[in-house]
C-alpha positions as CSV (number, residue, x, y, z in Angstrom):
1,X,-12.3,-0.5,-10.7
2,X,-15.7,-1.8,-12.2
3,X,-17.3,-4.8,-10.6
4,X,-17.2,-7.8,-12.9
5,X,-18.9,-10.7,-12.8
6,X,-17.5,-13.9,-14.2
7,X,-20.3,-14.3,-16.6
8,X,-19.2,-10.8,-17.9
9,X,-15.8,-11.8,-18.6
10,X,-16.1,-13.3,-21.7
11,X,-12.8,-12.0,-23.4
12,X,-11.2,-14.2,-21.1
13,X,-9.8,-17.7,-22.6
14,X,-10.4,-20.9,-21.2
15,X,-13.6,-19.2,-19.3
16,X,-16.7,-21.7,-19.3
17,X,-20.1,-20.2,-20.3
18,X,-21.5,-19.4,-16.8
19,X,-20.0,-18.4,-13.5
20,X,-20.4,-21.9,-11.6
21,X,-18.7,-24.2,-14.0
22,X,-15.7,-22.1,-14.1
23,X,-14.8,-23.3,-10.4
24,X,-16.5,-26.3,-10.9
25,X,-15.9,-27.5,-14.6
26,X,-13.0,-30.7,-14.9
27,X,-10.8,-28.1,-17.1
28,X,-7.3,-29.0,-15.3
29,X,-4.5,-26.4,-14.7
30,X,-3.9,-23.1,-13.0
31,X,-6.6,-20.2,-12.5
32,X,-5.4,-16.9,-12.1
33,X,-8.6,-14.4,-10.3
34,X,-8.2,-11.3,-8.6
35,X,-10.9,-9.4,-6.1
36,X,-12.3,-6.5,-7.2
37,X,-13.4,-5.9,-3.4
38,X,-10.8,-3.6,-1.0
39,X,-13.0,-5.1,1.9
40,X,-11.3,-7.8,4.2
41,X,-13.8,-9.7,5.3
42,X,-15.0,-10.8,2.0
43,X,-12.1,-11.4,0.5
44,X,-11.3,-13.6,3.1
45,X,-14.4,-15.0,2.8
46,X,-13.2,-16.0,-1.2
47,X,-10.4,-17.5,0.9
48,X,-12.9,-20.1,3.2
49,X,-14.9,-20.6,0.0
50,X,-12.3,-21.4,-2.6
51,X,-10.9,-23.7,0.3
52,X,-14.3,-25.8,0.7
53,X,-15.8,-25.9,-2.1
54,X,-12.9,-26.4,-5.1
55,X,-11.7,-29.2,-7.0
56,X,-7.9,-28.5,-6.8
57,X,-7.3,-31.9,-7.8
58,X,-8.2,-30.3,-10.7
59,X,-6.8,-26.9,-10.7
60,X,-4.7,-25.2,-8.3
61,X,-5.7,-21.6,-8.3
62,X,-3.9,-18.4,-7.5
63,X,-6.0,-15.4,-5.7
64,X,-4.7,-11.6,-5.9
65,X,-6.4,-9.1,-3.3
66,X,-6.1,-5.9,-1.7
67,X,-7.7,-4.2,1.4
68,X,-8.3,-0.7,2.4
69,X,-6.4,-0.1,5.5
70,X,-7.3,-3.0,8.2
71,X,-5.6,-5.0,10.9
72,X,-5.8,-9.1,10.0
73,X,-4.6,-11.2,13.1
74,X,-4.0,-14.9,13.2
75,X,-6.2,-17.7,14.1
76,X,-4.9,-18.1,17.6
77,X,-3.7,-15.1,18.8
78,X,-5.1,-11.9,21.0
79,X,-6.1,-8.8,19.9
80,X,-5.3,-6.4,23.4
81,X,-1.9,-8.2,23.1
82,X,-1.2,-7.8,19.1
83,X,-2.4,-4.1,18.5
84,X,-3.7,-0.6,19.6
85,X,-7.2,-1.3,19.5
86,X,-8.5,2.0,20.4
87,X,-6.1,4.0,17.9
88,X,-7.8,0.9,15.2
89,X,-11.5,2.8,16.6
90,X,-10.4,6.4,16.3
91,X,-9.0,5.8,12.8
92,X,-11.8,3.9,11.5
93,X,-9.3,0.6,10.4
94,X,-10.8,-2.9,10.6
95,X,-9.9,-5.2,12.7
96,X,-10.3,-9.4,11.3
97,X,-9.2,-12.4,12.6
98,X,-8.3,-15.3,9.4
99,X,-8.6,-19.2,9.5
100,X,-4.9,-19.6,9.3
101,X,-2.4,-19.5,11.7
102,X,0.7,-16.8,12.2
103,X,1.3,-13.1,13.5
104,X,-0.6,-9.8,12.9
105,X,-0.5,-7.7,9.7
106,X,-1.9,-4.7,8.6
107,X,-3.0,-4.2,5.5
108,X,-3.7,-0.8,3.1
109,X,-4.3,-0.3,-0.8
110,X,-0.1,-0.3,-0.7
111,X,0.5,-3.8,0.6
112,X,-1.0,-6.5,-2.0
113,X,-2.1,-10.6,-0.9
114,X,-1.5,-13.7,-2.9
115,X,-3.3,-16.9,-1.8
116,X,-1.7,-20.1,-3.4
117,X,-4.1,-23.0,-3.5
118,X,-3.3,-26.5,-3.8
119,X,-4.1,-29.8,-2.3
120,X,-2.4,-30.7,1.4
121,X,0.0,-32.5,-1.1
122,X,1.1,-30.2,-3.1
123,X,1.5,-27.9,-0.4
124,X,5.0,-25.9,-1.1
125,X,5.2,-22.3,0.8
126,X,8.6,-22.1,0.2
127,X,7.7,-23.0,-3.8
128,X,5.5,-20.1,-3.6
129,X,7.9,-17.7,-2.1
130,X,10.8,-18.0,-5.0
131,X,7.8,-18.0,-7.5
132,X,7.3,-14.0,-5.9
133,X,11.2,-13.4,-5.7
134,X,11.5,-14.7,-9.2
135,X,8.8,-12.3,-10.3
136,X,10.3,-9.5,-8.9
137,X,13.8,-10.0,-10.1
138,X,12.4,-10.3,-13.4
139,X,10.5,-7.1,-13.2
140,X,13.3,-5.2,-11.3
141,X,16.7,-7.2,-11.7
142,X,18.4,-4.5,-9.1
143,X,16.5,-6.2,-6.3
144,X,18.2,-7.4,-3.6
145,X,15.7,-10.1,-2.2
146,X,15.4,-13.7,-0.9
147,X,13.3,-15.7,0.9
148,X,14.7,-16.6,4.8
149,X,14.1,-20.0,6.7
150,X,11.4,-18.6,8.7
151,X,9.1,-17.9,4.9
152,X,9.7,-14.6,5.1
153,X,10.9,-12.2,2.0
154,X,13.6,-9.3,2.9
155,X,14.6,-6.9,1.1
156,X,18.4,-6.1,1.2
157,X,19.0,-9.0,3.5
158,X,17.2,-7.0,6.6
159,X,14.0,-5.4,5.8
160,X,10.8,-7.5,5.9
161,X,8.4,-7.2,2.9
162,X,6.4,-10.0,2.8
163,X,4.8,-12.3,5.8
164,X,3.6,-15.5,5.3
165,X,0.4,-17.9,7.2
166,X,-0.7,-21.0,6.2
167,X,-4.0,-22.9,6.6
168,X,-3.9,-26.9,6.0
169,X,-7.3,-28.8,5.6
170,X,-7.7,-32.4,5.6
171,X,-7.4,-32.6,1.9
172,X,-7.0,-28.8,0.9
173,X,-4.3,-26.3,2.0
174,X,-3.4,-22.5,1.5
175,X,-0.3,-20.5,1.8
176,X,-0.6,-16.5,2.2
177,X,1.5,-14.0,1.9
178,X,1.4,-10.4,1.8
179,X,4.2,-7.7,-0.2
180,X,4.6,-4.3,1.1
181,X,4.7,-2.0,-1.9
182,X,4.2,1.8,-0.7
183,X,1.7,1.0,2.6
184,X,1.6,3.6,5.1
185,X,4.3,2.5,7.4
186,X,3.9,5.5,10.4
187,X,-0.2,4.0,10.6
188,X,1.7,0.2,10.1
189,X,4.3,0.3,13.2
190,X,1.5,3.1,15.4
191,X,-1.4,0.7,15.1
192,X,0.5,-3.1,15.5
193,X,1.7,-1.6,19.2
194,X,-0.2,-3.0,22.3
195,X,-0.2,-0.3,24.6
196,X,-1.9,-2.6,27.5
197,X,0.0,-3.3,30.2
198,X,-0.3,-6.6,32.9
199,X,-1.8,-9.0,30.0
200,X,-0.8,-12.6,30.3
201,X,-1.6,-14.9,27.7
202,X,-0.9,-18.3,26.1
203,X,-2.0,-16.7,22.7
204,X,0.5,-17.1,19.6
205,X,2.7,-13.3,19.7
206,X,3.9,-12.5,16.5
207,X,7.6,-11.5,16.0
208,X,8.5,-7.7,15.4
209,X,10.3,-7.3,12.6
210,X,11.8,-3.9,10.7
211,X,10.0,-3.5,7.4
212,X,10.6,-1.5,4.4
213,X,8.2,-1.0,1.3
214,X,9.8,-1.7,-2.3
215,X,8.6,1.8,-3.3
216,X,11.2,3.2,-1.2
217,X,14.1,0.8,-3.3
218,X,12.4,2.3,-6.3
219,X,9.8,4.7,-6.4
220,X,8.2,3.5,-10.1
221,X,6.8,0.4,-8.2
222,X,3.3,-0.2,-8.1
223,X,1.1,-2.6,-6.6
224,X,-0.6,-2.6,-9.7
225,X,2.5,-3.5,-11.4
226,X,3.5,-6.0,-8.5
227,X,0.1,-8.2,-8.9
228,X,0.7,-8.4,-13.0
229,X,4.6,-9.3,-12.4
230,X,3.3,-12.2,-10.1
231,X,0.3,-13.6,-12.1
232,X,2.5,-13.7,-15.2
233,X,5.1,-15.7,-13.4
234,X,2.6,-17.9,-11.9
235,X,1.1,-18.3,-15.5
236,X,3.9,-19.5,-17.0
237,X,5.4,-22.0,-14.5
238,X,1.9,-23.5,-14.3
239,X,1.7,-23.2,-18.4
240,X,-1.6,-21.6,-18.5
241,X,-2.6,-18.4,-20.1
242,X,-1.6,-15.2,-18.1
243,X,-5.0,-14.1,-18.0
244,X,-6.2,-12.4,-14.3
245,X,-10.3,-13.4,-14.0
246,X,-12.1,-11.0,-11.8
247,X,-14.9,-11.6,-9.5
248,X,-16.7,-9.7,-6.8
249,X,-16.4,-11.5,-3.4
250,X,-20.8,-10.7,-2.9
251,X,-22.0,-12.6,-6.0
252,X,-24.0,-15.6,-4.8
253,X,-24.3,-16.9,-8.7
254,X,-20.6,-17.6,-8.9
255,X,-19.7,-18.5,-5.1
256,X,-23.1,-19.9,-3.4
257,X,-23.0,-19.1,0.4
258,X,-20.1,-16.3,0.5
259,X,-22.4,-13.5,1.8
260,X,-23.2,-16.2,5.1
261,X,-19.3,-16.5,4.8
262,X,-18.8,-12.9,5.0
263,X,-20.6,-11.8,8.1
264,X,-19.2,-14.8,10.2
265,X,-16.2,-13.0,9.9
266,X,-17.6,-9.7,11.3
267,X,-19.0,-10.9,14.2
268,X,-17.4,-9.9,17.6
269,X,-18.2,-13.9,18.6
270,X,-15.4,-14.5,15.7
271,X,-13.2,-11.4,15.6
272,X,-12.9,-11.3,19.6
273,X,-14.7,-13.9,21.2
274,X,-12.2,-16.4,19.8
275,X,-9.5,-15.3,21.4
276,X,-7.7,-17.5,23.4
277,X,-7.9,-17.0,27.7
278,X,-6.2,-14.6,28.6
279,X,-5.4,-12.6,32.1
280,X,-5.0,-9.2,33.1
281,X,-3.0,-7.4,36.4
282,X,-2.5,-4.0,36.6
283,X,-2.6,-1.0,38.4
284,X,-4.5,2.2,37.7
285,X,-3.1,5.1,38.4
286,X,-5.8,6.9,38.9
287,X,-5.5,11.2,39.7
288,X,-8.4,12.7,41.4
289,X,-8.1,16.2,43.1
290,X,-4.9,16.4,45.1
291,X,-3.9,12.8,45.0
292,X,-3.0,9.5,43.0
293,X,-4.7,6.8,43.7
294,X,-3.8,3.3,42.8
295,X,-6.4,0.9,42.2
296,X,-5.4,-2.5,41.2
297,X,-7.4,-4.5,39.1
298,X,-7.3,-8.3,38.3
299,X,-9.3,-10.0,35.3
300,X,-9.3,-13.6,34.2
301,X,-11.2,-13.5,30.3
302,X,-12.8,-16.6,28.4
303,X,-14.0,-16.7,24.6
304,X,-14.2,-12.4,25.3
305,X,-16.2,-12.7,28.1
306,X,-14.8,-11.6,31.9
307,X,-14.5,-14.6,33.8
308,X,-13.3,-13.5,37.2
309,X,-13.4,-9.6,38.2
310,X,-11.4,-8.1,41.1
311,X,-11.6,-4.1,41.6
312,X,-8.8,-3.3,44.7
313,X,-10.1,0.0,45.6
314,X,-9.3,2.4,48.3
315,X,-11.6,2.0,51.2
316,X,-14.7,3.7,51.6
317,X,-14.0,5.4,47.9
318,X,-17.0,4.0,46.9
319,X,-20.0,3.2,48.9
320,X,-19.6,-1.2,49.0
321,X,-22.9,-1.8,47.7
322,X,-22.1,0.4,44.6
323,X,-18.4,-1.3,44.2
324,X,-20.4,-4.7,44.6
325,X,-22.7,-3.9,41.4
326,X,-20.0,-3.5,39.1
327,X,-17.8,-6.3,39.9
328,X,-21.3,-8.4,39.8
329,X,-21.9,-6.1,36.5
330,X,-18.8,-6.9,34.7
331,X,-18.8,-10.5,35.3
332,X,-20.1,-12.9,32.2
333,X,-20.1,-9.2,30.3
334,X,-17.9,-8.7,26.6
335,X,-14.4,-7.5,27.5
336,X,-15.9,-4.4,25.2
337,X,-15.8,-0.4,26.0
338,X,-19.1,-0.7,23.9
339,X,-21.0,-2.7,26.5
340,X,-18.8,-1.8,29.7
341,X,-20.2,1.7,28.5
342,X,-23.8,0.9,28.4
343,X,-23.2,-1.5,31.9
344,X,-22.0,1.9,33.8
345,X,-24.0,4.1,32.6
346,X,-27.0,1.7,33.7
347,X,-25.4,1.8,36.9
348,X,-25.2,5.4,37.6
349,X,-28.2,5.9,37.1
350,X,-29.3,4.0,40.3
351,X,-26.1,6.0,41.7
352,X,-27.2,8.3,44.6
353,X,-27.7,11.9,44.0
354,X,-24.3,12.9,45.2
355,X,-21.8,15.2,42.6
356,X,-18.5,13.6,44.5
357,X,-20.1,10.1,44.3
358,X,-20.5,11.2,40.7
359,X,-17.1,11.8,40.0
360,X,-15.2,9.1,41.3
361,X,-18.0,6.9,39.8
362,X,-16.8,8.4,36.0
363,X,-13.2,8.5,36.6
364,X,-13.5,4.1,37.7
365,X,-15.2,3.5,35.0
366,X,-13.3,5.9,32.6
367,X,-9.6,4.0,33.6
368,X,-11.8,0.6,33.3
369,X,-13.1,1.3,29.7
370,X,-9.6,2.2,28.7
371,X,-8.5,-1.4,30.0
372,X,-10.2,-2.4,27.0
């Protein structure tokens, strides 16, 4: 898809002359606009800017997007407990964390977003929901959908196709949802399973749920088709137009500030360092020669930082002054493989001369990297 400016839409109705004045003109009524970015973090960025800086008084506004493939988790949860964060390095998928609330998702170019914005007032999820059902049904009357108690959407009374998080300002609210079209469910249900073991946390867990794409009801779906069905129903219960504005997420004419927007929500301070305290307890089993050994390991974390280290190792496995230099090491450091990395390979290097020393030196520090 082209990137668009605002200013270049002009066959669009209803558009003011320049980019600004369309978000911040007194015209009353709905907007329809639609991302032409597939990266999260600026799209959520349109998300925190729409949020604080729009008039909807004036206009509530509905926001279509879509990502290439990446993990989104809610404001208050964990993300050791909510996915597989080394199988989200090895395939290259993003990891974000949003302003709202709610349970993890994962997102690819077959799973479309809708963000309704309104005032806290005219705050309605369940509003918005039957607005998407009723846009489906008219698309596909053979659908067998509804929205549940809990905001969800299933399809054929079991399967889950659409999730929903909110965020509620002071004076401003949004409601999100997403709509699984044809994502990749194998990469869906592989990468949204913790495989860490011992962690205790007061973090929000989301609820597991069987899905099922609408593709697979019938295969002539397209999210393409999905996004038009929806902004023509929201169009014509909000009387407007059903025009779709584009605009590109990185165009500090039309939304002043979203670049600064953009890269809070990369930073590991945001992403990870927000995560709620968490513990962990396990045991690593650890095989070396002949034997198994077990070496327990205790962690209290804080804003992603290791509060409180314990290493239970067998005795004399490691010389005590060595032992002593991690656990002094790995305390105040990121709960990171990235900087645990750099931290042991620092170490070894003051490491005595000794292959065996060498060895058991890797294999700790390999089973303490996975850890993370």
């Amino acid at each position: 898809m082209v990137l668009h400016s605002l200013k270049n839409c002009l066959w669009l109705p209803c558009v003011l002359r320049t980019p600004k004045a369309c978000f911040r003109s007194t015209a009353s009524g709905g907007l329809i606009i639609q991302s032409v970015s597939n990266d999260i973090y600026q799209n959520l960025a349109v998300e925190d800017w729409i949020h604080d800086h729009m008039d909807l008084e004036k206009r509530q506004v509905l926001f279509l997007w879509r990502n290439s493939p990446a993990v989104v988790i809610g404001r208050h949860q964990n993300p050791w407990q909510e996915c597989n964060l080394r199988l989200l390095r090895q395939k290259n998928i993003k990891l974000a964390r949003r302003r709202s609330g709610g349970g993890t998702v994962y997102h690819d170019l077959g799973n479309i977003n809708l963000t309704f914005f309104t005032t806290r007032k005219k705050y309605e999820r369940m509003e918005n929901l039957k607005l998407v059902v009723k846009a489906l049904k008219a698309l596909r009357p053979q659908l067998d959908v509804h929205v549940t108690d809990r905001f969800d959407i299933l399809l054929d009374r079991q399967y889950k196709i659409s999730g929903t998080a909110a965020k509620l300002g002071r004076t401003s609210a949004y409601h999100h949802c997403t709509l699984l079209c044809n994502a990749d469910k194998f990469v869906l249900s592989s990468v949204l399973k913790s495989p860490y073991k011992g962690l205790k946390s007061n973090a929000t867990p989301s609820t597991p749920a069987s899905v099922k794409n609408l593709f697979e009801e019938d295969p002539s779906l397209t999210p393409e088709m999905l996004l038009d069905a929806i902004a023509k129903e929201y169009a014509m219960q909000h009387q407007i137009d059903h025009h779709i504005t584009l605009i590109n997420p990185s165009d500090e004419t039309l939304l002043p500030g979203i670049n600064n927007k953009t890269k809070e929500l990369q930073t590991w301070e945001w992403v990870y360092g927000k995560t709620p305290k968490f513990s962990i307890s396990t045991c690593l089993n650890m095989a070396y020669k002949d034997s198994v050994l077990d070496v327990k390991v205790n962690m209290d974390v804080k804003h992603g930082r290791i509060e409180v280290c314990n290493i239970d190792l067998p005795e004399q496995w490691l010389p005590p002054g060595l032992y002593s230099k991690l656990v002094k090491s790995l305390t105040g450091s990121k709960f990171c493989p990235n900087e645990t990395t750099m931290l042991v390979t620092t170490l070894l290097r003051v490491c005595p001369q000794d292959d065996e020393l060498h060895s058991r030196w890797s294999l700790l520090c390999e089973n303490m990297i996975m850890l993370m």
